[in-house]
N, C-alpha and C positions, 0 to 999 in steps of 0.2 A: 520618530513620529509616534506621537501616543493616540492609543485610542482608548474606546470607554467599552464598558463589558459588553453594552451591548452589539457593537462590531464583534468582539469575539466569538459571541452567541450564533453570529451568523455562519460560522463557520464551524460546517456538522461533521466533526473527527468522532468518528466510530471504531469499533474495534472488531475485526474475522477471522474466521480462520482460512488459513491457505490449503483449497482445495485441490488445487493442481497446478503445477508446472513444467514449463519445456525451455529450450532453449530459445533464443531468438534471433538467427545467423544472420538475417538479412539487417540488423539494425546497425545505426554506422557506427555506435561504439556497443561495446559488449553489456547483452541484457538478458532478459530471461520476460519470459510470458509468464502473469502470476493471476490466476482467480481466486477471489476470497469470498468467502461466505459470512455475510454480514447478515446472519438471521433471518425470520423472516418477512419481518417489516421492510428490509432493503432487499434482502436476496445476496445472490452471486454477483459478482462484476469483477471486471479485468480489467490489467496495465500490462505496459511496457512496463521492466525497472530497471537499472543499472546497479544492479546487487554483485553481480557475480563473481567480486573480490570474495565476500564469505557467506554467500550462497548457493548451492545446487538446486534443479530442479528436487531432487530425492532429497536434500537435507530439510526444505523450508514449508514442502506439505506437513501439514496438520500444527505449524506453528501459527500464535494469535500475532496480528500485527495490529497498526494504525491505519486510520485513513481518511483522506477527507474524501467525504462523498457526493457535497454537492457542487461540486464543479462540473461546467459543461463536458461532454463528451470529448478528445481529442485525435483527430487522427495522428497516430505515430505510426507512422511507414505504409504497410501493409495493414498494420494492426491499430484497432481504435480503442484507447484506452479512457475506462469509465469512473475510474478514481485512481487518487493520487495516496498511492503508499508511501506510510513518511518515515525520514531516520536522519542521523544525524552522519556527518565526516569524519572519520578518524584522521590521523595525523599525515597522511598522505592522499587525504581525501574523498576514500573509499566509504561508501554507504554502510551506516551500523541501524539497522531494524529499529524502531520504538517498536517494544513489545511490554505489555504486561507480565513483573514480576510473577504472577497467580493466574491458574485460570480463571475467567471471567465470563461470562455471557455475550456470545456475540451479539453485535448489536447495541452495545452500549455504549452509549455518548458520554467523550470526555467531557469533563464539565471541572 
């Protein structure tokens, strides 16, 4: 299905840094609790994510990720997640981060 740029547009992928992390025991497959700080126009906001192939809480603070921010709220479990951190499968299907080659300014929209 094809769309036009301006479907894309609507879709605000930002970029934050990873504020804090824990684990996330109660989730039914293995995840981790991630807050990003997406500057100050967005702020802070949390997910569930299914990283934990090549993620630690202690490896993945103060790394810049992706994210889309304006989607609704979601309750995942216990925990209500406010944007969707994004990354691609490696070859057994494990989550690989989109991150910015360079630091960058959080807060900045892919475009």
């Amino acid at each position: 299905m094809e769309i036009n740029f301006d479907d894309f547009m609507k879709v605000d992928i930002r970029v934050g840094t990873v504020v804090r992390a824990e684990p996330y025991p109660e989730a039914r497959k293995p995840a981790l609790k991630v807050w990003v700080d997406f500057g100050p126009e967005i702020g802070e906001r949390k997910t569930s994510a299914q990283i934990t192939a090549y993620y630690t809480p202690e490896s993945i603070i103060g790394q810049q990720v992706a994210g889309v921010v304006n989607f609704p709220a979601k309750q995942i479990g216990k925990f209500m997640s406010e944007v969707l951190i994004l990354g691609f499968p490696d070859t057994e299907g494990e989550v690989v981060l989109i991150q910015p080659t360079n630091a960058v300014p959080n807060g900045g929209k892919l475009f």
